[in-house]
KELO-376966 format. One record per residue (C-alpha): residue number from 1; residue in one letter; z, x, y. Coordinates in steps of 0.25 Angstrom, whole numbers. Layout:
# residues N
    i  aa     up   east  north
  NUM   A      Z      X      Y
...
# end
This chain:
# residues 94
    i  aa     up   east  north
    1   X    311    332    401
    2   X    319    332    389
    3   X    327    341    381
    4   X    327    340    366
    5   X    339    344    355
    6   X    339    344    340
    7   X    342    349    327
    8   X    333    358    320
    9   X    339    362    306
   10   X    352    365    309
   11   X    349    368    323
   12   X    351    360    337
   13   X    338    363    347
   14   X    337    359    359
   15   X    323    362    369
   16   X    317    355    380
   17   X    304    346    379
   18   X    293    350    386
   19   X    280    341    385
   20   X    266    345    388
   21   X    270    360    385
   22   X    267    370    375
   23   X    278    379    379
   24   X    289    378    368
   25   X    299    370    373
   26   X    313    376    379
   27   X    324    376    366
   28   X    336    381    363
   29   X    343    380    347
   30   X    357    382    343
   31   X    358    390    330
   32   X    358    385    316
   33   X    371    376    311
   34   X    373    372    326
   35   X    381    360    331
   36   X    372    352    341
   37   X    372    359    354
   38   X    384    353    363
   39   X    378    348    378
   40   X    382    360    385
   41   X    375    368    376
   42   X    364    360    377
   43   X    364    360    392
   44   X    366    376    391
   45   X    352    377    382
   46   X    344    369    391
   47   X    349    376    404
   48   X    345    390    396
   49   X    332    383    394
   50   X    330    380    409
   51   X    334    365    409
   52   X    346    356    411
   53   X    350    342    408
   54   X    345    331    417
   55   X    353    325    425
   56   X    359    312    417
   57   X    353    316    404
   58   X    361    315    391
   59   X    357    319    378
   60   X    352    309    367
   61   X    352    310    353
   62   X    345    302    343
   63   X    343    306    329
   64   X    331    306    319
   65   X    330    306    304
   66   X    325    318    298
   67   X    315    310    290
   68   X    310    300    298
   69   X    313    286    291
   70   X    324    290    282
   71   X    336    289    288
   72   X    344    294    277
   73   X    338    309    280
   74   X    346    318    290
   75   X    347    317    306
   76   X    339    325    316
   77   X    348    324    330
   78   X    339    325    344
   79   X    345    325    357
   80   X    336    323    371
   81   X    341    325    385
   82   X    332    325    398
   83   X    332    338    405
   84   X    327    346    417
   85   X    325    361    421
   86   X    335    369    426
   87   X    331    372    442
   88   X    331    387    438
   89   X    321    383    428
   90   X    307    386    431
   91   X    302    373    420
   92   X    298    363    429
   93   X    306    349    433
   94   X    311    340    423
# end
């Protein structure tokens, strides 16, 4: 399973994709006029959320333009990252 993070706004969110679900996905979003989360920070949302990094994930990033097909219009930054539940958690196995 994989976590998600991006800008919305002036906002970082970041939440857990969960497929074949119509519960609202697990998120957590630092305040307007944020700096992107650090990895520890991130690490600390997830775990609150009842999932932790997998072993040997890192983060990616890739970026989009806001427009599709214009790359002069601004940059929308999305990060991935494999994760799993926490074993206290009671959301199944990654």
């Amino acid at each position: 399973m994989k976590a998600q993070m991006s800008s919305r706004g002036d906002s970082w969110c970041l939440y857990v994709v969960l497929w074949g679900t119509a519960s609202r996905w697990p998120e957590r979003c630092w305040g307007s006029g944020a700096a992107i989360p650090t990895p520890v920070q991130r690490a600390e949302a997830l775990r609150e959320l009842g999932y932790e990094v997998a072993p040997g994930a890192t983060w990616e990033w890739y970026e989009i333009n806001a427009v599709p097909g214009d790359p002069s219009s601004p940059v929308e930054l999305i990060a991935h990252i494999r994760v799993q539940s926490t074993p206290s958690s009671d959301r199944g196995a990654a």
